[in-house]
C-alpha positions as CSV (number, residue, x, y, z in Angstrom):
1,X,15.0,3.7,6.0
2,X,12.8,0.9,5.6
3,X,10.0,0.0,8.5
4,X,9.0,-3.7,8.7
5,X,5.1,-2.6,10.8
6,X,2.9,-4.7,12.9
7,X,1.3,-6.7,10.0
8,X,4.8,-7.6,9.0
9,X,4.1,-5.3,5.6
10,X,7.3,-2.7,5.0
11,X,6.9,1.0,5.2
12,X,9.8,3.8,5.0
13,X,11.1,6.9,6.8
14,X,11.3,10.0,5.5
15,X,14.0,11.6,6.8
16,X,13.1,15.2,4.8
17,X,9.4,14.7,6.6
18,X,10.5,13.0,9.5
19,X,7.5,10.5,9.4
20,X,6.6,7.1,7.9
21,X,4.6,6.9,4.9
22,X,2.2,4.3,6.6
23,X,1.5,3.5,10.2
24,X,3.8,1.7,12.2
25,X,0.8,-0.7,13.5
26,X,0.4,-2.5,10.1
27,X,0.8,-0.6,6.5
28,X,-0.8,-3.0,4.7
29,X,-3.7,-2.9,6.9
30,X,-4.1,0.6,6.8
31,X,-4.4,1.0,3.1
32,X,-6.7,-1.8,2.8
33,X,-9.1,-0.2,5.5
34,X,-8.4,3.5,4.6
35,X,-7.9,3.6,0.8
36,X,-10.1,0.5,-0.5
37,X,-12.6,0.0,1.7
38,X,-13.9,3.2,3.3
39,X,-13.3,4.8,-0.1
40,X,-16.0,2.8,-1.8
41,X,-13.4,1.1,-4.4
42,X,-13.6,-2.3,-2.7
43,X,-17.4,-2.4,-3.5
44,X,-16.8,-1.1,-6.7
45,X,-14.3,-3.9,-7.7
46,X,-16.1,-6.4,-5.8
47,X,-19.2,-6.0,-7.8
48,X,-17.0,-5.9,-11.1
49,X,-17.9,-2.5,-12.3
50,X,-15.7,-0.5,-14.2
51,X,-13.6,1.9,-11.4
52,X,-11.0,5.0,-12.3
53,X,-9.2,6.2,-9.2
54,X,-7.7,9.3,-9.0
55,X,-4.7,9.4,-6.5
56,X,-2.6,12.5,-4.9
57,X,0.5,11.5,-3.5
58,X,1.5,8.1,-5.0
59,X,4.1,7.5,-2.5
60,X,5.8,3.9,-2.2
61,X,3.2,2.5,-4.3
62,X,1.1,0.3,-2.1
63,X,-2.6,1.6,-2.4
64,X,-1.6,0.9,-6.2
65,X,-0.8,-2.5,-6.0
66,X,-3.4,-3.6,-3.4
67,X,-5.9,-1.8,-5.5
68,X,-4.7,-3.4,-8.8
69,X,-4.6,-6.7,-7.0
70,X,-8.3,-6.7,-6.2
71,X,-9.1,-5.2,-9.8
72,X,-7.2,-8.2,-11.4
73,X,-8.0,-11.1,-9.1
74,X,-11.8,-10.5,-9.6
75,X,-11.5,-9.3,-13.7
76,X,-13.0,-5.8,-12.9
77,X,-11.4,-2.8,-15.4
78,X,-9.6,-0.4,-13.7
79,X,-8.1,2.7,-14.9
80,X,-5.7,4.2,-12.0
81,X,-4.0,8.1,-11.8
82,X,-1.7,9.2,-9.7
83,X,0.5,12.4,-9.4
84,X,3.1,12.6,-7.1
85,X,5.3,15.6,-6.4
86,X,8.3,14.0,-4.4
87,X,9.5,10.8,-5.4
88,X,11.6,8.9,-3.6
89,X,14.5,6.9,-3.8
90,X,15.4,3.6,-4.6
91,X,17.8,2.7,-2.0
């Protein structure tokens, strides 16, 4: 079930976990704050050096794409990993 959060960014339910992938008060938000910046990687892209990232638990996607975003937007390489064991499904 999708979530539209407090940030007006779009999280889901699992039902099999019974939890949302992201917080309810703003998904986008939260990966911006928790994944790029306290992590380091926004600095890291900011200054335009060369970052790998290594994540467990890829999930819907969105540390990826805000991460990628920030690489692109100021031309710093990135090379990005990410194992997931439960994928989920499209619909």
């Amino acid at each position: 079930m999708r979530i539209v959060t407090a940030d007006n960014s779009a999280t889901r339910f699992s039902e099999r976990y019974q939890q949302t992938y992201h917080s309810q008060h703003g998904a986008l938000a939260e990966s911006r704050y928790v994944f790029l910046e306290a992590s380091g990687v926004a600095a890291r892209l900011e200054n335009q050096t060369p970052t790998s990232v290594l994540e467990i638990g890829f999930g819907l996607g969105l540390n990826f794409l805000i991460t990628a975003d920030a690489a692109e937007s100021r031309g710093t390489p990135l090379n990005y990993f990410a194992f997931e064991h439960d994928l989920i499904n499209r619909a």
